[in-house]
Backbone as a printed PyTorch tensor [residue, N CA C, xyz], in Angstrom:
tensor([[[ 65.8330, 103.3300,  98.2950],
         [ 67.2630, 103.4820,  98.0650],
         [ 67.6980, 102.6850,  96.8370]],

        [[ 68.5980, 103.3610,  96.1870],
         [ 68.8880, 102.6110,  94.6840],
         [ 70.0520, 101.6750,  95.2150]],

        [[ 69.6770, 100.2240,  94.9510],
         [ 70.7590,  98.7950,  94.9920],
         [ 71.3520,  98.5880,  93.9800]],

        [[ 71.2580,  99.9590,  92.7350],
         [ 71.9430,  99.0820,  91.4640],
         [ 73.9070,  99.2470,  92.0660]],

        [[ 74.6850,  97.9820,  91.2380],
         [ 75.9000,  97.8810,  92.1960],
         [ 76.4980,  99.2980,  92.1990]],

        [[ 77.2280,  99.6990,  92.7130],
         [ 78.2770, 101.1760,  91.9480],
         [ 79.5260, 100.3200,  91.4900]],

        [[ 79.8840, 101.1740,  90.4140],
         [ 81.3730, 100.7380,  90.0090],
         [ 81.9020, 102.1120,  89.7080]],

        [[ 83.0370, 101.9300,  88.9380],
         [ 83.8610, 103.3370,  88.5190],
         [ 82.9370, 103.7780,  87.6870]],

        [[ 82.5550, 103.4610,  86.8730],
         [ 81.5420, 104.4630,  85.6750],
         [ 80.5110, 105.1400,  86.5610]],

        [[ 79.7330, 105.0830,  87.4660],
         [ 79.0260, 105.0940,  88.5650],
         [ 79.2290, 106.5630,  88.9150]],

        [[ 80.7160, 106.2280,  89.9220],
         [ 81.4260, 106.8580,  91.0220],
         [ 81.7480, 108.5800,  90.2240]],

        [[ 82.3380, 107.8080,  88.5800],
         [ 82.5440, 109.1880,  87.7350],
         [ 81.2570, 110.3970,  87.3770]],

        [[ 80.2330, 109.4260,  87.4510],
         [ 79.2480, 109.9750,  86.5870],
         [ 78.4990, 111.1120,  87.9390]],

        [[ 78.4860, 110.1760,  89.0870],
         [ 78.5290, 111.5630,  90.5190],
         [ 79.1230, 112.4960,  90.3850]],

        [[ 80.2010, 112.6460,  90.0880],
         [ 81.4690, 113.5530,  90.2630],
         [ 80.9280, 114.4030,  89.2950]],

        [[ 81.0010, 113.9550,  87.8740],
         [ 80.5920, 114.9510,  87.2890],
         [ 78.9370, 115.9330,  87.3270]],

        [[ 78.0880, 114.8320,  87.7060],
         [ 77.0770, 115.8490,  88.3080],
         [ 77.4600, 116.7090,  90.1210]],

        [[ 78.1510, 117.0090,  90.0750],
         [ 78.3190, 116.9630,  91.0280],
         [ 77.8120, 116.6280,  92.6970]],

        [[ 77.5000, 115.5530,  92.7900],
         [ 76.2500, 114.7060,  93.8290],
         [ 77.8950, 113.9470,  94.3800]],

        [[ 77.7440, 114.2000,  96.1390],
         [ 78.8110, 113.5430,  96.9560],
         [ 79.2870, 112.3320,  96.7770]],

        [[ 79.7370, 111.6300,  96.7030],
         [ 80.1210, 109.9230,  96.8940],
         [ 81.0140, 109.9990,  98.4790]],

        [[ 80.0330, 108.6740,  99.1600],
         [ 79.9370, 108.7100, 100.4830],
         [ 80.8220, 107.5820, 100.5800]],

        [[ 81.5110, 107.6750, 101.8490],
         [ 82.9470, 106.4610, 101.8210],
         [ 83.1370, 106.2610, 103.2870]],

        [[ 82.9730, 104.7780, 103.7560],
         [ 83.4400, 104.5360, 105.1190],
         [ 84.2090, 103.0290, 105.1690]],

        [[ 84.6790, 103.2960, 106.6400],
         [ 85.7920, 102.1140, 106.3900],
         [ 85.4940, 100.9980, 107.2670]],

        [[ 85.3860,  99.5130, 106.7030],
         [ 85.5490,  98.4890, 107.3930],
         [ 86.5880,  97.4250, 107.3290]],

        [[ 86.3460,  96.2170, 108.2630],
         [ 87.5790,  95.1160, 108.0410],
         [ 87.0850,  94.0290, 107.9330]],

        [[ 85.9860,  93.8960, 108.9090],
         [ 84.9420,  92.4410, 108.4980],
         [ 83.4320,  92.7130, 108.2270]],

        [[ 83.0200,  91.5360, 108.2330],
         [ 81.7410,  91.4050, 107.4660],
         [ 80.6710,  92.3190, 107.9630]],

        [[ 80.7540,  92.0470, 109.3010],
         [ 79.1480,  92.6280, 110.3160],
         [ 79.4100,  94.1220, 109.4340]],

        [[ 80.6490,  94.9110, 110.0030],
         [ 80.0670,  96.2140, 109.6560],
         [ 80.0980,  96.5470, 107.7890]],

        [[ 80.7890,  95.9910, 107.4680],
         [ 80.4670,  96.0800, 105.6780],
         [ 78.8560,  95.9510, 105.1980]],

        [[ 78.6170,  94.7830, 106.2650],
         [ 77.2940,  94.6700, 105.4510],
         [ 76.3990,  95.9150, 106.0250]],

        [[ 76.7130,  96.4220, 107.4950],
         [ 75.5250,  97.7990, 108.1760],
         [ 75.8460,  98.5990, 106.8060]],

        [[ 77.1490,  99.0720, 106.8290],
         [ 77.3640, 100.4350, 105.8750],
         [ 77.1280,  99.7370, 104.7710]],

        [[ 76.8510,  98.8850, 104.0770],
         [ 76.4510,  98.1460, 102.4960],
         [ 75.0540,  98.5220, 102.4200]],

        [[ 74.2470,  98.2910, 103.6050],
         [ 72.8590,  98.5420, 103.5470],
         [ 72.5170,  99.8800, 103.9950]],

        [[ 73.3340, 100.5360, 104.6030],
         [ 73.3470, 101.8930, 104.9180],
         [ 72.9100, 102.8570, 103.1890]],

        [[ 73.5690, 102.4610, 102.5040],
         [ 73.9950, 102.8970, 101.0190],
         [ 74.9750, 103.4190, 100.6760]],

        [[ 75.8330, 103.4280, 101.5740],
         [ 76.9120, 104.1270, 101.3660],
         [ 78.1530, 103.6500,  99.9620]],

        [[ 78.6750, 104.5570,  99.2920],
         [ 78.7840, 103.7320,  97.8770],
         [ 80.3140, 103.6110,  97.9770]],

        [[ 81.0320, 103.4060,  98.5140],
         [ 82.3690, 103.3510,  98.6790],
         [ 82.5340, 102.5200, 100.6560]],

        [[ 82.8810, 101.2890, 100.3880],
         [ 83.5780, 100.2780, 101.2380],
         [ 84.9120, 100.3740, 101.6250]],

        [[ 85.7210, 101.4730, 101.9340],
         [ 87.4290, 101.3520, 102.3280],
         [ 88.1220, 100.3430, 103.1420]],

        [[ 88.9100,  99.2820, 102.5620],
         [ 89.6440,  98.2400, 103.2590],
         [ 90.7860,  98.9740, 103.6380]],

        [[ 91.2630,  99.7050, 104.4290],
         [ 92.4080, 100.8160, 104.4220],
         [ 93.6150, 100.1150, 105.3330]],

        [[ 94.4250, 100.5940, 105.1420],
         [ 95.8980,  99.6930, 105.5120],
         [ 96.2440, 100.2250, 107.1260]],

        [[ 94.7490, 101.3120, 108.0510],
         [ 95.0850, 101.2340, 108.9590],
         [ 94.3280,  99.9190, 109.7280]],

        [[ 94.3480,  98.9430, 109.0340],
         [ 94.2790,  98.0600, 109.6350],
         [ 95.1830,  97.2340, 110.5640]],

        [[ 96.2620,  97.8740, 109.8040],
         [ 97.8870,  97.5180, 110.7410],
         [ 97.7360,  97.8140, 112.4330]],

        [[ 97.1920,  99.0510, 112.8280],
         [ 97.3400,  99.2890, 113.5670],
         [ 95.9370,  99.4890, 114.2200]],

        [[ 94.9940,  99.7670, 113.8230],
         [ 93.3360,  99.5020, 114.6230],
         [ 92.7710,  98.3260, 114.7730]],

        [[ 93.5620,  97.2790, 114.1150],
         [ 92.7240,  96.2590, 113.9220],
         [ 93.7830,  95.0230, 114.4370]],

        [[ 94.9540,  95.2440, 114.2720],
         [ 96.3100,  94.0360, 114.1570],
         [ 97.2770,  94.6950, 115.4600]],

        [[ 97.1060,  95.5160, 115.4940],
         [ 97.9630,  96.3630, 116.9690],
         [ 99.4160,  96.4790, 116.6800]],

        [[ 99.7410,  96.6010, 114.9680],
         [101.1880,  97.0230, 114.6550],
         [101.1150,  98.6400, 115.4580]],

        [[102.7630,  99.2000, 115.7630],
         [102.8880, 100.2590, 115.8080],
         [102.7220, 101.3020, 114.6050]],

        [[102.4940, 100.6520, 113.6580],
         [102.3760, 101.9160, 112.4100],
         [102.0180, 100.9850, 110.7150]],

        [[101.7880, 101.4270, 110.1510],
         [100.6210, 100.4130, 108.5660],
         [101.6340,  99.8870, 108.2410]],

        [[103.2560, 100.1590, 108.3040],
         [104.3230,  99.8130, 107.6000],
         [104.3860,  97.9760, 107.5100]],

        [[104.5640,  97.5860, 108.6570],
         [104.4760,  96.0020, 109.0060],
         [103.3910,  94.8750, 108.1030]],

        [[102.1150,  96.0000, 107.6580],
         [100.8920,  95.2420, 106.7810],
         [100.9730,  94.3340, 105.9800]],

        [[100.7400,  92.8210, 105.7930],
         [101.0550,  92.3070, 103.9710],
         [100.1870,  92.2740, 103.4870]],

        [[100.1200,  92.0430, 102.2620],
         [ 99.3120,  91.2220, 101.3140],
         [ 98.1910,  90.8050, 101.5060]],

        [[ 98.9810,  89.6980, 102.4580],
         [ 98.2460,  88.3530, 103.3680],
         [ 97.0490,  88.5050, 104.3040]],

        [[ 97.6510,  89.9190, 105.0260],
         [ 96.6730,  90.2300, 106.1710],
         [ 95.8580,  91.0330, 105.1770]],

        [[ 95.7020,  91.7380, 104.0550],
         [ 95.0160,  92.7300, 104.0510],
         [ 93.8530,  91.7060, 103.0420]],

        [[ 94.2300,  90.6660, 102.1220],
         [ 93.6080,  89.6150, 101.3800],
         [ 92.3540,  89.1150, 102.5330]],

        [[ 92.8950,  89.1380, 103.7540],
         [ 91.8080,  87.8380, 104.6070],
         [ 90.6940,  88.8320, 105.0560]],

        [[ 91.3760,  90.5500, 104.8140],
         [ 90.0660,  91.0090, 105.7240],
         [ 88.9700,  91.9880, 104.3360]],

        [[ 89.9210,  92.0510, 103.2780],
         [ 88.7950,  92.4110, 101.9100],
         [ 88.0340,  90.9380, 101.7410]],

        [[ 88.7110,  90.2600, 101.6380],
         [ 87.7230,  88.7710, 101.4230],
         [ 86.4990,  88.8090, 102.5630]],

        [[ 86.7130,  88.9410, 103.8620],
         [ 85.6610,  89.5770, 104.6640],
         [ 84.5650,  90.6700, 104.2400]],

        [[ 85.1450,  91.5320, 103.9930],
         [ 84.5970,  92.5540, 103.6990],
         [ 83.9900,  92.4260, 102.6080]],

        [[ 83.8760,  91.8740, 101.2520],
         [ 83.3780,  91.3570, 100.2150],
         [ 82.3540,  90.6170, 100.4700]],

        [[ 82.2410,  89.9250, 101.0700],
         [ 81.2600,  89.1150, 101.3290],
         [ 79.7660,  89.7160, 102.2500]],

        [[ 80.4270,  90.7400, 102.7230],
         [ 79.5490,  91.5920, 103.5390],
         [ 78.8170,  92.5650, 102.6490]],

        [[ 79.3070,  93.0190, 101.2100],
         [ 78.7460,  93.8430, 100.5030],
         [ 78.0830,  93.1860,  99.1410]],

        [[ 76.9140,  93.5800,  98.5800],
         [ 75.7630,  93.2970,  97.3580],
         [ 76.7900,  94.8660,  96.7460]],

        [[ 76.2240,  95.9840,  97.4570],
         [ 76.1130,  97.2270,  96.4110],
         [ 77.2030,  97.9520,  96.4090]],

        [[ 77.3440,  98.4560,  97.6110],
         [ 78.8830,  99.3940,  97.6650],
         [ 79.9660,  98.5590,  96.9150]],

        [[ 81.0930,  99.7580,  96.5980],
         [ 81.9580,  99.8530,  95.6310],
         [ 83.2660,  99.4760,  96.7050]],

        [[ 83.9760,  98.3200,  96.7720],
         [ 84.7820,  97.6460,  97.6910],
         [ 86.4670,  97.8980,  97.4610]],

        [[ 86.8940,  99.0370,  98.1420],
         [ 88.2680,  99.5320,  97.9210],
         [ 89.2500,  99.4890,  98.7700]],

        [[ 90.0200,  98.2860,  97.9500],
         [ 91.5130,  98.4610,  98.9390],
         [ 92.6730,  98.7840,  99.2170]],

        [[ 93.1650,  99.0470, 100.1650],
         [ 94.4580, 100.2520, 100.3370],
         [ 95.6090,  99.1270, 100.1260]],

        [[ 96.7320,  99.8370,  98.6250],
         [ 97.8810,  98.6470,  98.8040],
         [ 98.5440,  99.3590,  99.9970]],

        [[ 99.6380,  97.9750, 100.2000],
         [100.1060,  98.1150, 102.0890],
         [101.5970,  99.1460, 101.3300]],

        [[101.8990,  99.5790, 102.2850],
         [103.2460, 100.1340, 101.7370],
         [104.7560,  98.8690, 101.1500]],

        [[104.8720,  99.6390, 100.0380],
         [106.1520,  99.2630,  98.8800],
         [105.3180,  97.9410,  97.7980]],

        [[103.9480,  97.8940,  98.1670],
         [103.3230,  96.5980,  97.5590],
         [103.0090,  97.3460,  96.3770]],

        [[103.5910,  98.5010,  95.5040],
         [103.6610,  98.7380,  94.7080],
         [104.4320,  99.7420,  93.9400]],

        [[105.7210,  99.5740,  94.2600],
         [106.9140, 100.0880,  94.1250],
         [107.1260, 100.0680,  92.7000]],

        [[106.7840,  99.1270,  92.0780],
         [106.8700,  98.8240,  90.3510],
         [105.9800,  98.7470,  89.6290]],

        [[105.4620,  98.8760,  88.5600],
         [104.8180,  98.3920,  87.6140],
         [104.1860,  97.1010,  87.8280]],

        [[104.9450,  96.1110,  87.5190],
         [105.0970,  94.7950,  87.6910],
         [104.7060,  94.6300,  89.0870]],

        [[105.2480,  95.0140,  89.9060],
         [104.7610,  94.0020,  91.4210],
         [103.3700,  95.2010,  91.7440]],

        [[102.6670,  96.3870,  91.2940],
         [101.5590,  96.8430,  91.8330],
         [100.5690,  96.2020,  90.6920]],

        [[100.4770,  95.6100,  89.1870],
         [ 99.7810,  94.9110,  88.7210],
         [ 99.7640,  93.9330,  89.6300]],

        [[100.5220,  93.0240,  89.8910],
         [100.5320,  91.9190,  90.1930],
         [100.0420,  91.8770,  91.7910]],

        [[ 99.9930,  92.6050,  92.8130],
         [ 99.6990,  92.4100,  93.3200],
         [ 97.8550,  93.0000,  94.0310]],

        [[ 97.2710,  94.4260,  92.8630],
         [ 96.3100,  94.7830,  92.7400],
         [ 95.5740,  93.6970,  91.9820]],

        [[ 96.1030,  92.6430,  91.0240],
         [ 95.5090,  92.1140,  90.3230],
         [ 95.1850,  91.0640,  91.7650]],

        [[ 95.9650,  90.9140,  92.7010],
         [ 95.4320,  89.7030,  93.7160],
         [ 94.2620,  90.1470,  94.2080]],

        [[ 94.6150,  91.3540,  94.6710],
         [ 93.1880,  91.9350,  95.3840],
         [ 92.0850,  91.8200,  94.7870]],

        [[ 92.1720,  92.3810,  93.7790],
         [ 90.8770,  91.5610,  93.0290],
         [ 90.3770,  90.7070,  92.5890]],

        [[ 91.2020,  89.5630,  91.9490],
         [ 90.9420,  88.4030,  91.3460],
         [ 90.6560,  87.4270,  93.0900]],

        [[ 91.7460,  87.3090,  93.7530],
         [ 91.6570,  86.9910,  94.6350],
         [ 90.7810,  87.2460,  96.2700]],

        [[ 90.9290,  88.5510,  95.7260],
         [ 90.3460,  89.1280,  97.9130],
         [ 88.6500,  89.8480,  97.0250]],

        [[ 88.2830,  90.4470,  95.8800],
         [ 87.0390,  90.2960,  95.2630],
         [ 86.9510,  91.7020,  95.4760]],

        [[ 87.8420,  92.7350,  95.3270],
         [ 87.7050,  94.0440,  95.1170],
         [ 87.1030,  94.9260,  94.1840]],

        [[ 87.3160,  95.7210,  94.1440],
         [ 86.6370,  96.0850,  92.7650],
         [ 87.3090,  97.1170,  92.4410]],

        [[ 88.4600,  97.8380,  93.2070],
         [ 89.3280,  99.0150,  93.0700],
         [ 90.6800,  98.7510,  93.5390]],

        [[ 91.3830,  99.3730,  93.6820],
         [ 92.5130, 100.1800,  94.5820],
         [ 92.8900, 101.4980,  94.6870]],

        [[ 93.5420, 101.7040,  96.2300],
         [ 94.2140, 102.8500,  96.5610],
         [ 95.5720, 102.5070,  96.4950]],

        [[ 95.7520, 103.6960,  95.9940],
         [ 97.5550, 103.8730,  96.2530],
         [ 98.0200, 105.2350,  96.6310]],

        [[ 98.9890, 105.9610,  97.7520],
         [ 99.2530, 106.7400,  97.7440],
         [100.7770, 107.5520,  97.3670]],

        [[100.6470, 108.5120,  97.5280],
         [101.8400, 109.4450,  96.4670],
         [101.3360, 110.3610,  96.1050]],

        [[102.3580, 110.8690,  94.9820],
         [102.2400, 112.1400,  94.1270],
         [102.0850, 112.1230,  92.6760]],

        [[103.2680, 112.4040,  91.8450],
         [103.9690, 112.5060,  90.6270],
         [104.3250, 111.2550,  90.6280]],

        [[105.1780, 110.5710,  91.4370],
         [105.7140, 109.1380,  91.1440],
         [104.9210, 108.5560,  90.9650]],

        [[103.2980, 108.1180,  91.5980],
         [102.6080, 107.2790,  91.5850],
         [101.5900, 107.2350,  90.3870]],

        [[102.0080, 108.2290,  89.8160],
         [100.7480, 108.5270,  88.4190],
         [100.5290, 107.3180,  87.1320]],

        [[102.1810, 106.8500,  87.2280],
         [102.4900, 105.9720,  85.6520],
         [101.8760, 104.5340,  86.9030]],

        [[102.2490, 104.6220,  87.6270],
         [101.9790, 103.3730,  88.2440],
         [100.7880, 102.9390,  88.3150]],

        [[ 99.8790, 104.3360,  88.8030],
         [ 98.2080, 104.3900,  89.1810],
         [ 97.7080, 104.2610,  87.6170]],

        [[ 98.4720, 104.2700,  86.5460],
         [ 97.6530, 104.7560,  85.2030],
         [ 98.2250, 103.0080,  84.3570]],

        [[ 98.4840, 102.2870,  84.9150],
         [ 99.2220, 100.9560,  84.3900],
         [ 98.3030, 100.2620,  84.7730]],

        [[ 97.9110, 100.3110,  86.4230],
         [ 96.3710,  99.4520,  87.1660],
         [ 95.6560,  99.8910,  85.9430]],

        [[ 95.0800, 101.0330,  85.8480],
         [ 93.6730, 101.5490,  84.8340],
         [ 93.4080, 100.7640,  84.1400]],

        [[ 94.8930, 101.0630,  83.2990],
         [ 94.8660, 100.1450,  82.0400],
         [ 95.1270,  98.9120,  81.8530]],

        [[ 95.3360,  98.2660,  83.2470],
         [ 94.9790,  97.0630,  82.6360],
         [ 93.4160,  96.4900,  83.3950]],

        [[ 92.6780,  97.3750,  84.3010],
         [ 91.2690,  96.7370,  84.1130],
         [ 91.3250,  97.0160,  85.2220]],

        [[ 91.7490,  97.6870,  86.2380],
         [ 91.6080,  98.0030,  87.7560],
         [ 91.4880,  99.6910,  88.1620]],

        [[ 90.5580,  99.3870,  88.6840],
         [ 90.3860, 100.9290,  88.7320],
         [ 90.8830, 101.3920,  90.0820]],

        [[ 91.3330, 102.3940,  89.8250],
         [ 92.3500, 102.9220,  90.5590],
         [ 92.0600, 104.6270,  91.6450]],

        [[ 92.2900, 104.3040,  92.5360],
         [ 92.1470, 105.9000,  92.9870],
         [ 93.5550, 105.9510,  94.0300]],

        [[ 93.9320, 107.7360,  93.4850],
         [ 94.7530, 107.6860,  94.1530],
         [ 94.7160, 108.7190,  94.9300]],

        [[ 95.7960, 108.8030,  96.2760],
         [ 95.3070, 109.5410,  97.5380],
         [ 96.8690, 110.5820,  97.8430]],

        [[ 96.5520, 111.8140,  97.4810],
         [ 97.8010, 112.6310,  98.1880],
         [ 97.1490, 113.4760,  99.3210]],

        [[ 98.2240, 113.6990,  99.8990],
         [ 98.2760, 114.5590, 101.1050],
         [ 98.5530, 113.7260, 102.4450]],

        [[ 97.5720, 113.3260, 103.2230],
         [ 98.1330, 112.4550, 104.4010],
         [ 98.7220, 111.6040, 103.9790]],

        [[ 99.9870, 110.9260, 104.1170],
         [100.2410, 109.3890, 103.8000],
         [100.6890, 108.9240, 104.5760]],

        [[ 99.7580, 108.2280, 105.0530],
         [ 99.9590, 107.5710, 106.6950],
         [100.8150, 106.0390, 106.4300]],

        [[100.9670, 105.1370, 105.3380],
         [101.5530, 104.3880, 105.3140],
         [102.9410, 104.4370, 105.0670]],

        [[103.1420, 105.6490, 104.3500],
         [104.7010, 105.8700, 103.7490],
         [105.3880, 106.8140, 105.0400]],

        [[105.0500, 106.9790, 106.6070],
         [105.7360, 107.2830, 107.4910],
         [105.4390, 106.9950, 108.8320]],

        [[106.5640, 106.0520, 109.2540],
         [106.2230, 105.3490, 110.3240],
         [106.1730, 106.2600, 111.4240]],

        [[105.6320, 107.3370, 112.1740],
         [105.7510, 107.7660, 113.5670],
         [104.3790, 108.7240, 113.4210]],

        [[104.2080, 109.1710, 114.5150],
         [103.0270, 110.5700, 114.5470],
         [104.1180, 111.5060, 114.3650]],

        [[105.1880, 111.4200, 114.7850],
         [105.8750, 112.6760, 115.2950],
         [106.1190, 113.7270, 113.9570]],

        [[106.1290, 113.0320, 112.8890],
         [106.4430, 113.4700, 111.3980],
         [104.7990, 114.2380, 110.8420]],

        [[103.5600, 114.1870, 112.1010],
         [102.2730, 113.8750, 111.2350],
         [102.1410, 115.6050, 110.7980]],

        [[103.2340, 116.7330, 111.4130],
         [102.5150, 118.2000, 111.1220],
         [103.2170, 118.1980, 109.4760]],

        [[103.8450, 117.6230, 109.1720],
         [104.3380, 117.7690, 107.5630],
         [103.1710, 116.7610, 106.3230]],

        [[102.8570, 115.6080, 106.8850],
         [102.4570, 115.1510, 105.8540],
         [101.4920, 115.3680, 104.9310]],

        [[100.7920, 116.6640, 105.1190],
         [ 99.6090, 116.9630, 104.4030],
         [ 99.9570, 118.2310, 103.8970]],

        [[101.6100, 118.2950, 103.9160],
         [101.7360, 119.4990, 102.6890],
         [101.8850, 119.2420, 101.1110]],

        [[101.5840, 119.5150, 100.2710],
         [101.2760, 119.4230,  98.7800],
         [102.6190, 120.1100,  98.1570]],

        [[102.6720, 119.3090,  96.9460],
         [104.0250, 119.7910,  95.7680],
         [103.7480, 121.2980,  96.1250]],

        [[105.2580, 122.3440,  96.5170],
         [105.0280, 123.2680,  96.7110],
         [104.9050, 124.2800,  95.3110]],

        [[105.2240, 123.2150,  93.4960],
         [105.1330, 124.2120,  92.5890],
         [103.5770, 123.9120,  92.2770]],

        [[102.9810, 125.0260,  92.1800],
         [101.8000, 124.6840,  91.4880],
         [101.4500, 123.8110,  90.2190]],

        [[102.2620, 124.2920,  88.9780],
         [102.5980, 123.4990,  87.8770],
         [102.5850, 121.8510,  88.7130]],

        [[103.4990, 121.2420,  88.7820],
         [103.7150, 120.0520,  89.4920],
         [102.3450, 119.9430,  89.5850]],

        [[101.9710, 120.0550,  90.2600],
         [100.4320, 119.7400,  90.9810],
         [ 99.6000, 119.5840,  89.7480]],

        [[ 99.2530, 120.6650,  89.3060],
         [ 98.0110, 120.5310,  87.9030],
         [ 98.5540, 119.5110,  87.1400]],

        [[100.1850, 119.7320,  86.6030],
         [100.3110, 118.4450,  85.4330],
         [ 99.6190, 116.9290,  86.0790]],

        [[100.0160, 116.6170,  87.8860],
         [ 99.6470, 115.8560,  88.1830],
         [ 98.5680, 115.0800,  87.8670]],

        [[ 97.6760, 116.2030,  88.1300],
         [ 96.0570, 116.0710,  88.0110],
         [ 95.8080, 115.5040,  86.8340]],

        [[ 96.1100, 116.3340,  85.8780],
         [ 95.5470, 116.1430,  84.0820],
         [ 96.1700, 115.0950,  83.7890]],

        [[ 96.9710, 114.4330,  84.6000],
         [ 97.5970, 113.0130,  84.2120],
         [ 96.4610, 111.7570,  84.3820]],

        [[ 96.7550, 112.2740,  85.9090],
         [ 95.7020, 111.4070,  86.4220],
         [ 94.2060, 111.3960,  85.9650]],

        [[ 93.4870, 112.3220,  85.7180],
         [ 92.5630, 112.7030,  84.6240],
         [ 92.5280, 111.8890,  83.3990]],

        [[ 93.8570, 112.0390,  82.4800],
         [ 93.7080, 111.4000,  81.5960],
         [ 93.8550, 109.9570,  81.1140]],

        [[ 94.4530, 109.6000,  82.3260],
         [ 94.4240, 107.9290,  82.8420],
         [ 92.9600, 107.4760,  83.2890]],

        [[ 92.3240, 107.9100,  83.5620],
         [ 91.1160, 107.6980,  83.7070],
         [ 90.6660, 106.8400,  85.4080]],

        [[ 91.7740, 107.4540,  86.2490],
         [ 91.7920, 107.4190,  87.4990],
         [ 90.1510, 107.9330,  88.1410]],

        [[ 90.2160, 107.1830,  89.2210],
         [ 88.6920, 107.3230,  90.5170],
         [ 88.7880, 108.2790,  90.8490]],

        [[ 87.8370, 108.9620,  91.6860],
         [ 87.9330, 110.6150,  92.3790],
         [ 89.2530, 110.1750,  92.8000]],

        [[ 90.0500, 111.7310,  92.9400],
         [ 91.0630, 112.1290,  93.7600],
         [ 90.5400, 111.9950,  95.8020]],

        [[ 91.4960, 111.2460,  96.3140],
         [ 91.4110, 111.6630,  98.0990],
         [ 92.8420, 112.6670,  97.8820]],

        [[ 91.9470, 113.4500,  98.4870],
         [ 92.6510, 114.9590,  99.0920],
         [ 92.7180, 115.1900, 100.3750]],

        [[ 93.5410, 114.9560, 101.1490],
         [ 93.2010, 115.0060, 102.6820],
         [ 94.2910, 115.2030, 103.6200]],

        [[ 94.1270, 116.1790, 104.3820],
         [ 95.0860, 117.1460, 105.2790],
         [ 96.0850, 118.1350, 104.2150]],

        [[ 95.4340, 118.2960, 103.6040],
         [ 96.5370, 119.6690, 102.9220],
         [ 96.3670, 120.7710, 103.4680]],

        [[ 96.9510, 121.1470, 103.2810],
         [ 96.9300, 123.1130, 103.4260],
         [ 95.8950, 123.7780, 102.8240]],

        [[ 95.5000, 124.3680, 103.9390],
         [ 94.0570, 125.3900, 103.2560],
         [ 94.4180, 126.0880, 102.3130]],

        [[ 93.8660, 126.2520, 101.0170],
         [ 93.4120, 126.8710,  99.7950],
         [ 94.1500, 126.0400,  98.9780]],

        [[ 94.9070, 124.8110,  99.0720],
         [ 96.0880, 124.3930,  98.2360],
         [ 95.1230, 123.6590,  96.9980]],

        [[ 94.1190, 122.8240,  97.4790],
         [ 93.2730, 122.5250,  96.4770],
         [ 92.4960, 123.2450,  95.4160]],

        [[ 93.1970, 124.7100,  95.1920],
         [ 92.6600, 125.6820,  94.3130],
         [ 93.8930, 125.2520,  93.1640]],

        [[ 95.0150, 124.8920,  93.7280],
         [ 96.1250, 124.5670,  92.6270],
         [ 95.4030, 123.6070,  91.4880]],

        [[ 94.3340, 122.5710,  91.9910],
         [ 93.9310, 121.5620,  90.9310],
         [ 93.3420, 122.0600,  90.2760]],

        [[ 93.1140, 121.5840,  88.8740],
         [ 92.1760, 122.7310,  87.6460],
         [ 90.8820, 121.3320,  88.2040]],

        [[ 90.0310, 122.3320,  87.4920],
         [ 88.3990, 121.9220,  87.6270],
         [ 88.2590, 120.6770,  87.0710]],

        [[ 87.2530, 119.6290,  87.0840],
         [ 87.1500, 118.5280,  86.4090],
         [ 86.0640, 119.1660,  84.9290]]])
C-alpha cells in the first residue's frame, strides 16, 4: 500500500485520472489511526459530531472549541490520510472570520483542509481559504448543519433549480482551485447540470 502523505495535489491528480478517492469519518484517535492504516485517503472531522458524538439535538450548537479538541485527536491518529474538517455552522459567514477561523483548524487543530457548505454564496468565501493556503472543499446538496430538524430533511438535497446557476457555480469553484466537489442527496440526474472536469 502506498504511505506517501495525500494532500490536495494528490486528491486532484485522482480525479483527474479518474481513480476513486475514498473518505471516512472519525473523532478520535483509535479509529483515525484503523482507517489511516486502512489507506483510506480522506479523514472527515464532520460537524456531526454535535450530535453522534456530544448528544446536541442538531450540528447547530457545535464550536470551534469542540471541533479543535477532536481534529487535534484525530491528527494525531493519522501519518497518511488527508485530515478534513467540517466548519461548524456561521463559523464562516465572512471572509475574515472563515480565514480566521480555517486558519485555526489548521495551524492549530493540524488539518490539512476544510469543508464548508452552500452554494453560490459560499464560492468567494471557499475561493479566499484557497488562496490564502487552505485547501478547501466544498459540499452542496445535504446541508445538515445549516437546518436544525429532520423534519425539513425531504428538501435539502434539492439543487439551484437554474441550470446556468449551477455550472457558473462549478467553473468558479474550478477555477479557484477548490478539492473534489461533495455532491450528496440531490435529485437524480441533477448532477448532469455540472460540466465535466
Amino acid at each position: 500500500m502506498d504511505r506517501e502523505k495525500v494532500n490536495a495535489y494528490s486528491l486532484q491528480a485522482k480525479k483527474k485520472k479518474g481513480e476513486r478517492i475514498t473518505m471516512l469519518t472519525a473523532y478520535d484517535y483509535p479509529l483515525a489511526r484503523i482507517i489511516d492504516q486502512a489507506g483510506i485517503d480522506i479523514v472527515f472531522v464532520s460537524d456531526a459530531l454535535g450530535m453522534t458524538g456530544l448528544g446536541y439535538k442538531s450540528t447547530l450548537p457545535l464550536t470551534m472549541e469542540e471541533m479543535l479538541h477532536h481534529i487535534r485527536a484525530v491528527r494525531r491518529g493519522v501519518e497518511r490520510a488527508f485530515v478534513l474538517a467540517c466548519m461548524p455552522f456561521m463559523e464562516y459567514s465572512t471572509e475574515c472570520v472563515a480565514r480566521k477561523n480555517a486558519g485555526g483548524f489548521v495551524k492549530e487543530g493540524g488539518a490539512d483542509g476544510v469543508e464548508v457548505e452552500g452554494g453560490w454564496e459560499v464560492v468567494k468565501i471557499a475561493g479566499t481559504l484557497t488562496e490564502a493556503g487552505i485547501p478547501t472543499m466544498v459540499h452542496i446538496g445535504l446541508h445538515a448543519s445549516s437546518y436544525p430538524g429532520p423534519e425539513n430533511s425531504e428538501s435539502w438535497g434539492k439543487p439551484p433549480t437554474k441550470p446556468l446557476i449551477l455550472s457558473n457555480w462549478r467553473l468558479n469553484a474550478k477555477r479557484r482551485g477548490h478539492l473534489p466537489l461533495i455532491w450528496s442527496a440531490c435529485l437524480t440526474g441533477s448532477q448532469r447540470l455540472l460540466p465535466r472536469p
